[in-house]
C-alpha positions in Angstrom: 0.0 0.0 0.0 1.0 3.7 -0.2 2.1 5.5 2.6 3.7 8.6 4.1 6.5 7.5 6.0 8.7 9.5 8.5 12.0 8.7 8.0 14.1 11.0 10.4 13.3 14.6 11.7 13.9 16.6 8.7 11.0 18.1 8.5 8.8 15.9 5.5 7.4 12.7 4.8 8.4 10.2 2.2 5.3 8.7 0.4 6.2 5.4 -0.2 5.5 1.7 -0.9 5.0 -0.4 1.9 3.5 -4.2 2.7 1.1 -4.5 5.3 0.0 -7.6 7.2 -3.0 -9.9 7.5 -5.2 -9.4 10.3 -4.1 -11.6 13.5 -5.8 -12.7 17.0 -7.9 -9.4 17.7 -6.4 -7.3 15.1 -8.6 -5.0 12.6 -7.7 -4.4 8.9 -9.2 -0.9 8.1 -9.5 1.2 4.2 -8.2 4.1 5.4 -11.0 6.5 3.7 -10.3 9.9 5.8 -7.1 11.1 8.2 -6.7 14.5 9.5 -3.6 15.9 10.2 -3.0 16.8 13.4 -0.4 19.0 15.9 0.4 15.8 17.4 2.1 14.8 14.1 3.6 17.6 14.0 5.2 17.5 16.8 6.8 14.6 15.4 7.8 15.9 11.9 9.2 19.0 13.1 11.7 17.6 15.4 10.2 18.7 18.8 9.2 15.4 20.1 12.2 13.4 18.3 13.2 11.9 21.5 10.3 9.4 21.1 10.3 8.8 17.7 11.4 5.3 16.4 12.3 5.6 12.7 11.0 4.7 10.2 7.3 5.7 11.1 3.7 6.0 10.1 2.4 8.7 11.3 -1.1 9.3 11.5 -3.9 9.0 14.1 -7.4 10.8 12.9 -8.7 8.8 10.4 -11.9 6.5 9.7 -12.6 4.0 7.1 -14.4 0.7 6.8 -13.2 -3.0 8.1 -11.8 -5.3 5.6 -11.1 -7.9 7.5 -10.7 -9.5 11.3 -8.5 -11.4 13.1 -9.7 -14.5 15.5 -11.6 -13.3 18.7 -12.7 -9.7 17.7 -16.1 -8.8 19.4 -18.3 -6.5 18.2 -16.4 -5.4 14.5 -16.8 -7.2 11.1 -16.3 -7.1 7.6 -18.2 -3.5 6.1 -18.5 -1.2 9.0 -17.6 1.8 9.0 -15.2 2.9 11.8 -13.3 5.2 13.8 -10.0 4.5 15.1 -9.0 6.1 18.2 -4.9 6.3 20.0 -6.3 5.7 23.3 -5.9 1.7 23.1 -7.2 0.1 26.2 -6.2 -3.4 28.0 -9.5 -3.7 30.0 -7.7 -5.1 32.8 -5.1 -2.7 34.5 -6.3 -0.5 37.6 -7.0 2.6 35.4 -8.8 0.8 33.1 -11.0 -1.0 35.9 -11.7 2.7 37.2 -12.7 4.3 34.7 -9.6 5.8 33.5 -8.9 3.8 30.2 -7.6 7.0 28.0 -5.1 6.3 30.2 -4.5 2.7 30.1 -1.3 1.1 32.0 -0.8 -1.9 29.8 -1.9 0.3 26.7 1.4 -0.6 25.0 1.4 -4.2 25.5 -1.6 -4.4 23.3 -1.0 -1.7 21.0 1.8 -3.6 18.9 2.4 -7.0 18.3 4.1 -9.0 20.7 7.9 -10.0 20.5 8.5 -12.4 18.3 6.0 -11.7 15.9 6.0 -10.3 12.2 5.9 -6.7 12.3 2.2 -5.3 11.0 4.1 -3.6 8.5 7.3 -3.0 6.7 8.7 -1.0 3.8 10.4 -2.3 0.6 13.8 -3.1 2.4 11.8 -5.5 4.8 12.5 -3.0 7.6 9.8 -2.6 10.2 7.9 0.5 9.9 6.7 1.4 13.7 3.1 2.6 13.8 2.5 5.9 15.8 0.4 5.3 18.6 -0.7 2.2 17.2 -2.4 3.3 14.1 -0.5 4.8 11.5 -3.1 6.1 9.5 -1.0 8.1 6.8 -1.9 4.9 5.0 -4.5 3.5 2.4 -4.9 0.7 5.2 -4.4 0.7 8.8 -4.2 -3.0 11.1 -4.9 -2.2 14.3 -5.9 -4.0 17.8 -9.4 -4.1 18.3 -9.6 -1.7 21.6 -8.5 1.1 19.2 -11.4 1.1 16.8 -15.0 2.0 17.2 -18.0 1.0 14.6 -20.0 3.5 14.1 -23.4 4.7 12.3 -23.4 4.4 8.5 -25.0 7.6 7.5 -22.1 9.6 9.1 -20.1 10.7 7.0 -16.5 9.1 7.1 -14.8 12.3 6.2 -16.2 14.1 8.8 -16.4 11.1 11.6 -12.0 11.2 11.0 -12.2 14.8 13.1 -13.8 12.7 15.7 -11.1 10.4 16.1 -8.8 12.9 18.0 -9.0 16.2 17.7 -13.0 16.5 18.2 -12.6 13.9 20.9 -10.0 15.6 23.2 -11.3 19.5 22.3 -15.1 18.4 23.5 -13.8 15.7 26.0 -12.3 18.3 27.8 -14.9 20.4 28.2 -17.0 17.8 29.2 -15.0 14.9 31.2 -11.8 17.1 32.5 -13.2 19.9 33.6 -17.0 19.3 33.4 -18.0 23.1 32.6 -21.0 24.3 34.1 -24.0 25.9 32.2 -24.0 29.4 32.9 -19.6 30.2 33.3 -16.9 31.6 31.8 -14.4 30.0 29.4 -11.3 31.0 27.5 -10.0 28.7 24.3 -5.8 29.6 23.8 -5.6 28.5 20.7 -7.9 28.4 17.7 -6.6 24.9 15.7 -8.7 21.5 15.8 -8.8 21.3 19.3 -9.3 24.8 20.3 -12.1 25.5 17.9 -13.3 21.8 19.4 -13.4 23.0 23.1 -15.2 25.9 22.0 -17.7 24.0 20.5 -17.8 21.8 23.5 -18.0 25.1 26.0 -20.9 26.3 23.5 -22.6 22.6 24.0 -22.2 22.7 28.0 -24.4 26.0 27.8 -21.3 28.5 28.7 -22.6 32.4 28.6 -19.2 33.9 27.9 -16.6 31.8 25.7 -13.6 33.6 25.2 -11.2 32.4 22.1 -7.4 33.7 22.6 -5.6 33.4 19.0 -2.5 35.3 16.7 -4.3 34.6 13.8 -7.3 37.0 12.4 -8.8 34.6 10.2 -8.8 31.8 13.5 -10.7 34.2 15.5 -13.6 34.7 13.3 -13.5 31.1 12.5 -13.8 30.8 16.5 -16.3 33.2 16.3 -18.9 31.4 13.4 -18.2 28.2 15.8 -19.3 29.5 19.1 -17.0 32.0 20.8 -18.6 35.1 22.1 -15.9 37.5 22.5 -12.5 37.4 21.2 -8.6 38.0 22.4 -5.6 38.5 20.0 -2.2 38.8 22.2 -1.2 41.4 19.6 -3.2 43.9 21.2 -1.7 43.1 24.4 -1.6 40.8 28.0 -3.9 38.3 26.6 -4.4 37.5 30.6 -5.2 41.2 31.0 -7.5 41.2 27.9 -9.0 38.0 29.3 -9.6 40.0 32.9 -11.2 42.7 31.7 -13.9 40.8 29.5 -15.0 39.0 32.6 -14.2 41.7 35.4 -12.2 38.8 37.2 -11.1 35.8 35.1 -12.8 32.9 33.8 -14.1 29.7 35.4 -12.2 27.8 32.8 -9.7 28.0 30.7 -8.1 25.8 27.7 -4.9 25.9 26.7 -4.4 24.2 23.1 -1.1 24.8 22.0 1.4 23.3 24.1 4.0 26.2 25.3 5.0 27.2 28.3 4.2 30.2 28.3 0.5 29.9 27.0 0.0 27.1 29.9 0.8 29.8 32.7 -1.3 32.4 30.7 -4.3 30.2 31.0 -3.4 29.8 34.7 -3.8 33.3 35.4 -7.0 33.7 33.4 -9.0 31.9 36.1 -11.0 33.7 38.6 -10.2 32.2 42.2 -11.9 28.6 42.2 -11.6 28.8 38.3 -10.0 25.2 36.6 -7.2 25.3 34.0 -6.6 22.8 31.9 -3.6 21.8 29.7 -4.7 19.9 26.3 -1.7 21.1 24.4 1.4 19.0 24.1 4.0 21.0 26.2 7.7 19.3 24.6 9.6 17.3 27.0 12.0 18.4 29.8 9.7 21.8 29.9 8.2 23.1 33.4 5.4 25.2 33.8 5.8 27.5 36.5 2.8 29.3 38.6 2.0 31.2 41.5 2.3 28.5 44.4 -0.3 30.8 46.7 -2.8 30.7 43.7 -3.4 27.4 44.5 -4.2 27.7 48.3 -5.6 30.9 48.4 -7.2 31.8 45.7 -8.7 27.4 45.2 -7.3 27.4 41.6 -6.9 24.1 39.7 -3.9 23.7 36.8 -4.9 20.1 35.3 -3.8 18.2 32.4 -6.6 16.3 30.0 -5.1 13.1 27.8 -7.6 13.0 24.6 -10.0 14.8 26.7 -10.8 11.9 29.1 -12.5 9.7 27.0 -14.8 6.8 26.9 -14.4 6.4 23.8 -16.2 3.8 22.6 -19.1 5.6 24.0 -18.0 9.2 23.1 -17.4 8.5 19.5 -20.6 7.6 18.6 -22.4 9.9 20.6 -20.5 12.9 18.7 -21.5 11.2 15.7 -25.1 11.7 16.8 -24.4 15.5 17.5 -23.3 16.0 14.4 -25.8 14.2 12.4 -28.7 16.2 14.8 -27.1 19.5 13.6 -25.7 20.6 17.2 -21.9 19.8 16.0 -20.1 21.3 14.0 -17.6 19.6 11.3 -18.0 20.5 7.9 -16.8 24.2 8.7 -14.1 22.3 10.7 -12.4 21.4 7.2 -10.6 23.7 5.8 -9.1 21.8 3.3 -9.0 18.6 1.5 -5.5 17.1 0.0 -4.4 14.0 -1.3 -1.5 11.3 0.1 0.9 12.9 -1.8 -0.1 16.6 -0.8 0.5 15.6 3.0 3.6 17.9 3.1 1.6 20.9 2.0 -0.8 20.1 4.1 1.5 20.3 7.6 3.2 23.3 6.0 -0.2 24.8 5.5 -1.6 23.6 9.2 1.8 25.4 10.6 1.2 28.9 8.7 -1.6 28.9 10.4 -3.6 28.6 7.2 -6.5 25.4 8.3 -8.2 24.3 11.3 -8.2 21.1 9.5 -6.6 19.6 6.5 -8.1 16.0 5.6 -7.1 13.6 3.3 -9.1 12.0 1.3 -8.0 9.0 0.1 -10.3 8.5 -2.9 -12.4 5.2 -2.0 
C-alpha cells in the first residue's frame, strides 16, 4: 500500500510503498477513507518530540474507514463497517482501566503492537519494520490495528467528517466535558484556535457557557472561532492576553483551555482563572519543559492547573455519541475542514496547518 513515511526529523514525509500484514488474534484491517492531520504529528515531523520517535514511522492518528477484515476473537467489529479509530488503546484489565480511566490505560502498550516475536504489521520495501505511531498509522490506504483502538460507528455519518472525531474532536469536547466538566451558565477562554481549540469551543458552547472567550494570533482563526461558538475574542497582539481576558469577565474565567502546548500559554491560562476557576492543559507541552505558577494561587485563591489526555475519554461511548451531535445538527464539522488534500499533498498540508492557514486539512484517500 502507499504510505507517508517518516523517516528522520527533517521536517517531511516520504510517500512510499509499503506491505502490510493480515489481520491476527484481535487485530482489525481498516480502508483508510479519511485522516486529518494533526499537531500531534507535528510535533513529530518538526523535530520537537524526536526523543520518542522510532524511525521509520507511520504517522497518523485521525482517520476513519471501513473494516476489511478481522482477526480471530474480535467482538463486536466485522467485515463493512464503517469505523473510527481512536490512540487511546485500552487493555480492560489494568487498575485505570477498571476505574474508569482507560484513556489512560497502564498496559496500553502491550496491546497496541504486536508481541515480541512476531511479524511486524508492517514494513517498507527493504523488509525494515515501519513502527506505527500510537498504534495506528493512519497516513496509510490501510491501517491493522488492535481491536480496543477502533470503534464502529453509524453508517449515514459521514466518514470524512467522523476522521475529526477520532482525536481532535474527541479531546477538544472531552475536555470540556470529562476534565473539567464546565458548568451551564460560566466563563471559558479557548488559547488557541486549531482543531482542538475551535473543538473545546464548541464543546463550551454545547455545556451552555454564557461567555466563551477564544485567545488566537491569527485573524482569520478568531472569526473562524467566532462562526463556531466563541462570544468575545482576544488577540495577544493587542496586548496581555491574561489582562484582555480580565477585563472581559471583570475577574477571570471559570475555565480556561490551553491548546497549543508552550510554556508560556500554559501559565497564561493559569492566570486567566477567577479564584476557584480550573485550568486545563490539552496542548502538548515538549519534553523536559516546566510550567511555573504562582504557588499561593493554589491555596488561596482554590485554583486548579490540570492536564486532559484526549479529553478523558470513553471512547467507545464518546465516539458515537458525537456522531449523533453531528448528524442532529448541534456539532459542527464540515466548517471544521478547511481543506482537502491527497497522500501525496500531505507535506503541503503540515506546511499549511503550521502557517496557520487550516483548522483542519483532511485527506481524502479517494475510496
Amino acid at each position: 500500500m502507499r504510505a507517508a513515511v517518516l523517516r528522520d526529523n527533517s521536517g517531511s514525509l516520504n510517500v512510499e510503498d509499503i506491505t502490510i500484514d493480515k489481520p491476527e488474534r484481535y487485530e482489525v484491517l481498516i480502508q483508510t477513507v479519511a485522516s486529518g492531520l494533526c499537531h500531534s504529528d507535528l510535533h513529530f515531523i518538526d523535530g520537537s518530540w524526536s526523543d520518542l520517535a522510532i524511525y521509520p514511522m507511520l504517522l497518523g492518528h485521525e482517520a476513519s474507514g471501513v473494516v476489511q477484515a478481522v482477526g480471530e476473537d474480535v467482538v463486536g467489529i466485522e467485515a463493512g463497517d464503517h469505523v473510527i479509530t481512536c490512540l487511546s488503546i485500552f487493555c480492560g484489565y489494568c487498575d485505570r482501566c477498571l476505574t474508569g480511566h482507560s484513556y489512560i490505560c497502564s498496559q496500553r502498550q502491550v496491546i497496541s503492537d504486536r508481541p515480541i516475536g512476531e511479524p511486524p504489521r508492517l514494513v517498507d520495501s527493504d523488509g525494515v519494520a515501519v513502527n506505527q505511531f500510537t498504534g495506528l498509522g493512519s497516513f496509510g490506504e490501510e491501517m491493522l490495528v488492535h481491536q480496543n483502538g477502533v470503534v464502529k460507528i453509524s453508517p449515514d455519518m459521514p466518514l470524512d467528517r467522523a476522521a475529526l472525531i477520532g482525536c481532535g474532536v474527541t479531546t477538544g469536547v472531552g475536555a470540556v466535558f470529562r476534565t473539567a466538566e464546565v458548568k451551564p451558565g460560566s466563563t471559558v477562554a479557548v488559547i488557541g484556535c486549531g482543531g482542538v481549540g475551535i473543538s473545546a469551543i464548541q464543546g463550551a458552547h454545547l455545556a451552555g457557557a454564557r461567555q466563551i472567550i477564544a485567545v488566537d494570533l491569527e485573524p482569520q482563526k478568531l472569526e473562524w472561532a467566532v462562526q463556531l461558538g466563541a462570544t468575545h475574542t482576544v488577540n495577544p497582539n493587542d496586548g496581555d492576553p491574561v489582562m484582555q481576558v480580565h477585563e472581559l469577565t471583570g475577574g477571570g474565567v471559570d475555565y480556561s483551555f490551553e491548546c497549543i502546548g508552550l510554556k508560556q500559554t500554559a501559565e497564561q491560562s493559569f492566570g486567566m482563572i477567577r479564584q476557584g476557576g480550573a485550568a486545563t492543559i490539552i496542548g502538548m507541552v515538549p519534553l523536559g519543559e516546566n510550567i511555573e505558577v504562582p504557588g499561593a494561587d493554589l491555596f488561596l485563591g482554590s485554583k486548579k492547573l490540570q492536564g486532559s489526555m484526549m479529553g478523558s475519554n470513553n471512547f467507545k461511548v464518546d465516539m458515537p455519541q458525537l456522531c449523533d451531535l453531528y448528524l442532529g445538527g448541534r456539532l459542527k464539522l464540515d466548517e471544521m475542514v478547511s481543506r482537502t488534500i491527497t497522500l501525496d499533498e500531505i507535506n503541503d498540508g503540515f506546511d499549511a496547518m503550521k502557517n496557520g492557514e487550516v483548522v483542519r486539512a483532511v485527506i481524502d484517500f479517494g475510496t
